[in-house]
Structure formats: C-alpha cells, structure tokens
C-alpha positions as CSV (number, residue, x, y, z in Angstrom):
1,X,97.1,157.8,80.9
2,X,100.0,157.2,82.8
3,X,102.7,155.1,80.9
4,X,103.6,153.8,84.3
5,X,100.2,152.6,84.6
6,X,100.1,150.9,81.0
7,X,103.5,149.1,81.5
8,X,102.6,147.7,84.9
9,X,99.3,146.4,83.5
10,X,101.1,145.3,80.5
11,X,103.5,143.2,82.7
12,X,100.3,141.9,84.3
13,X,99.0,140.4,81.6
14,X,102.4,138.9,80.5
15,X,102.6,137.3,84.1
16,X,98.5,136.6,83.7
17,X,98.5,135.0,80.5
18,X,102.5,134.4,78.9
19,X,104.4,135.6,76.3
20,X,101.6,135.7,74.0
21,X,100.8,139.3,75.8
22,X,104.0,140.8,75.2
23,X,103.2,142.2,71.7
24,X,99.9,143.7,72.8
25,X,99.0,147.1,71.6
26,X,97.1,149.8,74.3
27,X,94.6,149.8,71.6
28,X,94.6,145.7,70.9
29,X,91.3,143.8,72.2
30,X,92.6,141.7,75.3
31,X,89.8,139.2,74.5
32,X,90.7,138.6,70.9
33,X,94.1,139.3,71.4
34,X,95.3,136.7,74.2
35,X,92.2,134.3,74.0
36,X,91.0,135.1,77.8
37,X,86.8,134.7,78.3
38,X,85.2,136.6,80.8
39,X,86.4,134.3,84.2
40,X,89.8,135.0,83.1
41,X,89.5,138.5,82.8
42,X,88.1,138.7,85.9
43,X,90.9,136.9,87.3
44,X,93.0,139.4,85.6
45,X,91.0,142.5,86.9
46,X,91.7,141.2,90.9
47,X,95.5,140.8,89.9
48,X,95.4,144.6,89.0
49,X,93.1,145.5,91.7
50,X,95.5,144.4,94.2
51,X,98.4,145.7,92.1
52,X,97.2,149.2,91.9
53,X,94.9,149.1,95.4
54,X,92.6,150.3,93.7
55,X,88.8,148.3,94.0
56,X,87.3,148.3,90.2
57,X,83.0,147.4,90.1
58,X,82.3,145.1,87.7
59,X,79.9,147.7,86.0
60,X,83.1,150.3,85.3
61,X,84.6,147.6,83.1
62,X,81.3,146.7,80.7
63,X,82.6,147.6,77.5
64,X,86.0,147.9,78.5
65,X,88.4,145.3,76.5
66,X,92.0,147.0,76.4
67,X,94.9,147.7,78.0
68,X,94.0,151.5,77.2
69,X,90.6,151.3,78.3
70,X,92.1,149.8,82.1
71,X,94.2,152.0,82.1
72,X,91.9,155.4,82.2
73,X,89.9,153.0,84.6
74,X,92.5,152.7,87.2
75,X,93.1,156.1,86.5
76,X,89.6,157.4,87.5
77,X,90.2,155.4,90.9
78,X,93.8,156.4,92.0
C-alpha cells in the first residue's frame, strides 16, 4: 500500500467528515471511528473514485471498513 495513497484518502475523509478523521489509524474502523452509516460512506467512496479515477463496484468494498482496507482496493484498480 502506497503511503501516497493512504494520506490522500486520509485527507479525504478529513475534508468528508472534519477534524474528527484526523486521528484515524489505517487499521481504525471508519464506521465506528467517524460515525458515517452506509449513505455516507458511499458518498465518501465517489469522492475517492473521482480522486483516484479509479471506478470501485459496490461488491469490492463488502467487508471493507478502513482506510487500509481502501487503500489495497484502489490499489487493485490503479
């Protein structure tokens, strides 16, 4: 995993969601961690699909609920 990747996704969610992302860990659950329910994180995954140009199916995130876990993600599309 690129740390490119993980600070640009980072900085999403900070823009995303507020401060309350800055202290999040790769490893930290995004839903637990920030709050978000599943509309907001799809709102989330379009910011980083457009971000990264990348285009994400819904399936390839099931299961998938960290920074880390977008990150090799994005990394399988790039």
């Amino acid at each position: 995993m690129s740390g490119d990747v993980m600070t640009r996704l980072k900085a999403l969610a900070v823009a995303r969601f507020g401060a309350g992302a800055e202290g999040l860990s790769p490893d930290d659950d995004l839903f637990e961690s920030l709050g978000i329910d599943s509309l907001q994180a799809l709102d989330l995954l379009t910011d980083l699909e457009e971000a990264f140009d990348v285009e994400v199916p819904d399936y390839e995130l099931q299961g998938v609920n960290t920074l880390a876990g977008l990150a090799q993600v994005i990394g399988q599309r790039r």
